[in-house]
C-alpha positions in Angstrom: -10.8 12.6 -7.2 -13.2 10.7 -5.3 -14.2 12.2 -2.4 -17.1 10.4 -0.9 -18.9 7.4 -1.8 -22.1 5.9 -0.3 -25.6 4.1 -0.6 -29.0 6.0 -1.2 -32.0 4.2 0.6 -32.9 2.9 -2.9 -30.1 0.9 -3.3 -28.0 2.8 -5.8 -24.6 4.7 -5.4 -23.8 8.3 -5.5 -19.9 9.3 -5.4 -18.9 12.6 -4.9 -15.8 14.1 -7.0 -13.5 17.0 -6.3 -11.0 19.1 -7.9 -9.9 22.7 -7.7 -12.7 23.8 -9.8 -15.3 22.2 -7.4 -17.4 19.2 -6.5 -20.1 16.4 -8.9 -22.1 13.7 -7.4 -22.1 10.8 -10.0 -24.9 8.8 -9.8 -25.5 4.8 -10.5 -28.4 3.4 -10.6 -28.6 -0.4 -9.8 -29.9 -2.8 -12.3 -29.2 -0.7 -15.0 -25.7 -1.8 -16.2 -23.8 -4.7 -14.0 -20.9 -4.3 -15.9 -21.0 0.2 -14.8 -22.4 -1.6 -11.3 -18.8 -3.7 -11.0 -17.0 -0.8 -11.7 -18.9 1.5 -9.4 -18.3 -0.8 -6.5 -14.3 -1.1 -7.3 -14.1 3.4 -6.4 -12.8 3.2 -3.3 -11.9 7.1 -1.8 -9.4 9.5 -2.9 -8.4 8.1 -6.1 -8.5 9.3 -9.3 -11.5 8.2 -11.9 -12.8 9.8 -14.8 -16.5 9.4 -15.7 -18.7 9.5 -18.6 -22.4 10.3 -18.5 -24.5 12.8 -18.7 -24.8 15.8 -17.1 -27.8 17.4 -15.0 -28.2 20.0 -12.5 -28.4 19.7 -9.4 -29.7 21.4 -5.6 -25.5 22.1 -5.0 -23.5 20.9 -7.4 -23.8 19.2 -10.7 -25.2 15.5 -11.3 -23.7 13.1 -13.3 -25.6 10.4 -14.4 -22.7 7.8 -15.2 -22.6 5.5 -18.0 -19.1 4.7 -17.7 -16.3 4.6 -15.3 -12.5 4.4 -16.1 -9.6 4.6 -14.3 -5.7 6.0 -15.3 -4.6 2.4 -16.0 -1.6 1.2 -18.1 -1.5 1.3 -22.2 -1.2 -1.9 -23.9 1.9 -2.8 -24.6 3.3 -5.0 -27.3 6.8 -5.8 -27.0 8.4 -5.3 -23.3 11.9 -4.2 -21.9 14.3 -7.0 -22.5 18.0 -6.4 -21.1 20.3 -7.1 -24.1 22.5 -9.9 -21.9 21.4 -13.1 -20.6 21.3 -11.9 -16.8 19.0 -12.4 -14.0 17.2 -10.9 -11.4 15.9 -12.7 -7.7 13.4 -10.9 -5.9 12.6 -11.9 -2.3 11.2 -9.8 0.8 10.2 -10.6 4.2 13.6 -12.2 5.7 12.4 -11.2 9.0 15.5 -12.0 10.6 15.5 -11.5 14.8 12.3 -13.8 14.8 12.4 -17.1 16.5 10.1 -18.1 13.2 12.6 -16.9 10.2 13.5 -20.2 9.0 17.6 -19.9 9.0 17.9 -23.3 7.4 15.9 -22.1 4.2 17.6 -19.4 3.8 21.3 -20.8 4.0 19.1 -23.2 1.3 18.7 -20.0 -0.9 22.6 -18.2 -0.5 24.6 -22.1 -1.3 22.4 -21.9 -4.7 23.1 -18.7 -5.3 27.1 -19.2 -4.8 26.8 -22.1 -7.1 26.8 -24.8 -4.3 23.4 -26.4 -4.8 20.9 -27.2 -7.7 20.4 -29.0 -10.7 22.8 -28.0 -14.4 19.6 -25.4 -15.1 19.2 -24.1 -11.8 23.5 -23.5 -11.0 23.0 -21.6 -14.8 20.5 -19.4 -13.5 22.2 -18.9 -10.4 25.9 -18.1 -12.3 23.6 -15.4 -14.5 22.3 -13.6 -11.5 23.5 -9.9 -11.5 20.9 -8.9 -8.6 19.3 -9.3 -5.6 16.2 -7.4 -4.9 14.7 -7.3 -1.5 11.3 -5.6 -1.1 11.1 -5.0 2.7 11.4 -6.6 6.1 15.1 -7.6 6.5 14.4 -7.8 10.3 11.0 -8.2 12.7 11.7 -5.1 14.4 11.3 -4.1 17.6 7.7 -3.4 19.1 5.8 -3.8 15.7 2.5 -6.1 17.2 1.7 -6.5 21.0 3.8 -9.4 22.4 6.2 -9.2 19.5 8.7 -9.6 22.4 7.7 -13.1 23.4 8.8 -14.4 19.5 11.9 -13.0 18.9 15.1 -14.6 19.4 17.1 -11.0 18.8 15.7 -8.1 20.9 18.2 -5.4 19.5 17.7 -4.1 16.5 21.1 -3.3 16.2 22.2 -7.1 16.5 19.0 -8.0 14.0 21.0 -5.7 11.5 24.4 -7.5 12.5 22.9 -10.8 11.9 20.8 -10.1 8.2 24.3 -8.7 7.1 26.4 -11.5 8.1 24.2 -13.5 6.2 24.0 -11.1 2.6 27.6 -11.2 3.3 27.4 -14.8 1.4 26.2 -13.5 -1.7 28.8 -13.9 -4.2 30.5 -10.2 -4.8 29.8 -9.9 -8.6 25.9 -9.8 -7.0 24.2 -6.4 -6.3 22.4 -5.9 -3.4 18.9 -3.7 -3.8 17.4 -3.4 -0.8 14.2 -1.5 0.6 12.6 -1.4 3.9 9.1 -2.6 5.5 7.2 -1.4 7.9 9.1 -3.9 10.6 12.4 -2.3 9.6 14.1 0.7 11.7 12.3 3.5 9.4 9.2 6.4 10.1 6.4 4.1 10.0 4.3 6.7 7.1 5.0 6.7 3.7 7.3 7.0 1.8 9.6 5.7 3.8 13.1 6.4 3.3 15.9 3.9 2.9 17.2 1.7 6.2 19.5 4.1 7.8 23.5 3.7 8.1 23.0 4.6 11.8 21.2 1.2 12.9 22.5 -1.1 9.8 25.7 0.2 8.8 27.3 -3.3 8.0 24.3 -3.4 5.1 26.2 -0.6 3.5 29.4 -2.2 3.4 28.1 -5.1 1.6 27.5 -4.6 -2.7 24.1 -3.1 -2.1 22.5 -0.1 -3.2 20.0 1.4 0.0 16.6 2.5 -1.3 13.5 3.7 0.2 9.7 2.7 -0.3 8.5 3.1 -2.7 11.5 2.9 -5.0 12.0 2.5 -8.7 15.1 0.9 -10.0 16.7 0.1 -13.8 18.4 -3.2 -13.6 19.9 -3.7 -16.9 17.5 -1.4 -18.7 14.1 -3.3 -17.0 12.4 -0.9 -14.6 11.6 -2.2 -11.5 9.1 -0.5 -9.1 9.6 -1.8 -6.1 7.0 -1.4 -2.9 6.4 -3.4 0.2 2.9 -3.5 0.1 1.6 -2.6 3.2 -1.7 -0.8 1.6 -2.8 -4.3 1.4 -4.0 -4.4 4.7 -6.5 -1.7 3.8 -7.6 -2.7 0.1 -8.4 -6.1 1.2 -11.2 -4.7 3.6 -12.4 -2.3 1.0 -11.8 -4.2 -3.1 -14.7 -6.3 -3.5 -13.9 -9.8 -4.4 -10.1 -9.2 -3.0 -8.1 -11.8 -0.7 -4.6 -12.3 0.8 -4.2 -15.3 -0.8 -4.3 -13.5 -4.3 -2.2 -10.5 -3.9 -1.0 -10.4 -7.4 -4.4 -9.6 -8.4 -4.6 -6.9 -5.8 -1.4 -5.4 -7.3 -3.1 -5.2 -11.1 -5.6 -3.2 -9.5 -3.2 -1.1 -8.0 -1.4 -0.9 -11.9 -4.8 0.5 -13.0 -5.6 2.7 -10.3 -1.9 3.9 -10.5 -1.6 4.1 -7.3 0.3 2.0 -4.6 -2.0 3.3 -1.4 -4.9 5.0 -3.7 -7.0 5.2 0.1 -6.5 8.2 2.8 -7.0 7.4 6.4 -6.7 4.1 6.7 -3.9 1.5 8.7 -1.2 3.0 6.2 0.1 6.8 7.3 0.9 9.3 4.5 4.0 12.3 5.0 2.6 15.2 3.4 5.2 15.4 1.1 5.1 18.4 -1.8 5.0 15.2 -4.6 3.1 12.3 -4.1 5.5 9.6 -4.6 3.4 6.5 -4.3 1.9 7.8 -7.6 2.6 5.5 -10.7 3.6 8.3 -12.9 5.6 6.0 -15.2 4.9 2.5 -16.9 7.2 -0.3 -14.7 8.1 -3.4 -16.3 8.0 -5.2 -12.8 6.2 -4.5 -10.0 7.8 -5.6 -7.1 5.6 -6.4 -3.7 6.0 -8.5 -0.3 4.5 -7.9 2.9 2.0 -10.8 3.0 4.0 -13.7 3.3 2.1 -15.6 0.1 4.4 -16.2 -3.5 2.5 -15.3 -6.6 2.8 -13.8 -10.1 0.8 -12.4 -12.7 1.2 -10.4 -15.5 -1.0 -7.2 -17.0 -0.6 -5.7 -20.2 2.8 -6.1 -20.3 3.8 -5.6 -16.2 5.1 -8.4 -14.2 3.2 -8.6 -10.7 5.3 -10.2 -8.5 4.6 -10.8 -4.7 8.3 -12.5 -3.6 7.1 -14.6 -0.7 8.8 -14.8 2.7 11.6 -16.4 4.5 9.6 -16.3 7.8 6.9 -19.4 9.3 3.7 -19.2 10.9 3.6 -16.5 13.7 0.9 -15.7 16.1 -0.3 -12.6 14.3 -0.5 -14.6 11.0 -2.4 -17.5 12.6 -4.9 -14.9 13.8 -5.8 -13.2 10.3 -5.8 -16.4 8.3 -2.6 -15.6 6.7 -1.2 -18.9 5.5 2.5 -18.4 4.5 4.8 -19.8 1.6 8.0 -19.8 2.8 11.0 -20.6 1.4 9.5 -19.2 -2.6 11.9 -17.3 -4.5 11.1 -15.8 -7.8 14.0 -15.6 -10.0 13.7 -12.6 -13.3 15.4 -13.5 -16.5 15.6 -9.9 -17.6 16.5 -11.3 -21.2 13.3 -13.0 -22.1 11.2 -11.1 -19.4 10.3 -14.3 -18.1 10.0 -15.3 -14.3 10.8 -18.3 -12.3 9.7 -19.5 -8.6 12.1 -21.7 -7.4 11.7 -23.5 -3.5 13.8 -23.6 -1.0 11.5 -24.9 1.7 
C-alpha cells in the first residue's frame, strides 16, 4: 500500500510502501524510463501497487529501485455475460428532484417512452424489452448540501422531495424493476458506504417495484453483474490523476477498474466509515460499472467492463457554473443485456 509519495530535489520520485511486515521506499529516477515515469505519476496514496525492481539497502528500510509498476487490474476477458433473453436495462442518476433546475419536462420525456407512448418502431421495442431501471444516486437535491442551496430549490422538505420523485417512478410500467441507490444529496450519512435511502424519509419509494440498495452496491440483473457507485471520489481523483477531466469520466472509471478501487485515496473530500471490510474494494470482476454524480453522459468499455456514466436529469446550477461542469441532460443509456451492447438515447 502506498503510503507516501513525493519529489526529491533532483527531480525523481520516491514512494513509500507499507504492509504488516514493514515499510520500502521505491525509487524512480526521471529520464530513465517514460513509460515506468507515466506510471509512477498515476500512484496516488493508499492504494495498492505491486513493484518490480531491484532491491538495495537502505539508512531505514529497504530501497527499491523500480523498473516496473503494476496495479490489481482486471483479467482479459474474452467472451462477456450475456442474459439468455432479449431484455434491457436503463441506467440514469442524478434526477435531482426538489431543484428549481431538474428539468420536469425531460423527464416526463423519458417515463411516456418507457410506457410505450413515445418513440420511433426501434425505440417502443427497446422500451417494451426493458425489465429494469437503475438509478445510481441523487433522486432528490437534498437539503443543505452547498451554501445557498436554499435559494434554488423549489421543494424545501425532503420529505415532500421524496413524495414528488415517487409520484413520478410511479409511472413506470409495473412489469419494470426499480434499482435504486443513493448520492451524496440524498437523506443518507454523508461517508461511505452509504446505506440504502431509508423507509423513514422515502417510504412511498418502497411501495413502488424497486429494490433499495446502498453505495456502493452490486446487483445481478438477469445474470449481468452490475456494480453500481455514485461516483463522488471523482471530485478527488480529478485533482490528483494526471491527464484526468470531468468531461471524461468514463476514462476516470477504467482507472478506477485497474486500481480496483472506487475511492483508492484517504483523506480527501470523500469520508470513509471504518468498517471491518472495505466495501468500496473491487473484489470481483463486474460486467457494468455503473457511475453518475457529474452530470456529463459517457461510455467506454475495458477488457470486457462496460463504463457507464448515466448523465443527469438536472440543468445548469450555480455550483456547476462555478467548476466548469457543463451538463448533459436529458442522456439516457439504455443496456441490452442480450448482446452486451449499450445505447444513449435523448430526451432533451
Amino acid at each position: 500500500m502506498v503510503a507516501e509519495k513525493k519529489e526529491t530535489p533532483g527531480g525523481h520520485l520516491v514512494i513509500k510502501l507499507e504492509d504488516p511486515t514493514g515499510q520500502a521506499a521505491v525509487w524512480v529516477f526521471r529520464g530513465k524510463s517514460e513509460e515506468l515515469w507515466e506510471k509512477a505519476a498515476e500512484v496516488i496514496p493508499d492504494e495498492v501497487i505491486g513493484v518490480e525492481g531491484t532491491v538495495r539497502s537502505g539508512d531505514k528500510f529497504p530501497r527499491i529501485v523500480a523498473r516496473d509498476i503494476v496495479w490489481p487490474d482486471l483479467p482479459m476477458r474474452e467472451h462477456p455475460t450475456m442474459a439468455e433473453e432479449p431484455v434491457c436495462a436503463v441506467l440514469l442518476s442524478d434526477l435531482h428532484v426538489g431543484s428549481k433546475m431538474f428539468l420536469r419536462e425531460v423527464f416526463e420525456r423519458f417515463l411516456n417512452w418507457l410506457e410505450g407512448k413515445a418513440g420511433n418502431a426501434s425505440q417502443r421495442d427497446l422500451a417494451s424489452r426493458t425489465k429494469y431501471v437503475v438509478v445510481a444516486g441523487d433522486l432528490v437535491d437534498g437539503i443543505g448540501i452547498y451554501p445557498q442551496q436554499e435559494e434554488e430549490l423549489y421543494l424545501h422538505d425532503i420529505f415532500r422531495q421524496y413524495e414528488e420523485v415517487a409520484r413520478l417512478l410511479e409511472r413506470i410500467p409495473d412489469h419494470i424493476k426499480l434499482i435504486l441507490s443513493p448520492g451524496n444529496h440524498d437523506a443518507v450519512r454523508p461517508s461511505e458506504p452509504q446505506p440504502a435511502i431509508p423507509k423513514e424519509v422515502a417510504g412511498r419509494l418502497y411501495e413502488l417495484n424497486s429494490v433499495m440498495v446502498g453505495n456502493p452496491a452490486w446487483v445481478s440483473l438477469h445474470g449481468v453483474k452490475f456494480l453500481i457507485y455514485h461516483g463522488r471520489s471523482f471530485d478527488d481523483l480529478v485533482s490528483i490523476l494526471p491527464g484526468s477531466s470531468r468531461n471524461d469520466i468514463p476514462s476516470m472509471m477504467v482507472r478506477l477498474l485497474k486500481k480496483r478501487h472506487l475511492a483508492p485515496m484517504y483523506g480527501g473530500k470523500v469520508a470513509m466509515v471504518p468498517e471491518e471490510r472495505d466495501f468500496l474494494v473491487i473484489d470481483e470482476v463486474p460486467d457494468v460499472l455503473h457511475c453518475g454524480h457529474i452530470h456529463i453522459s459517457g461510455l467506454k468499455k475495458y477488457r470486457g467492463v462496460w463504463a457507464v456514466n448515466s448523465g443527469t436529469f438536472q440543468g445548469m446550477t450555480s455550483y456547476m457554473r462555478e467548476r466548469g461542469i457543463v451538463p448533459t441532460p436529458g442522456m439516457v443509456t439504455v443496456m441490452d443485456l442480450q448482446k452486451n451492447q449499450p445505447l444513449v438515447m435523448r430526451f432533451a
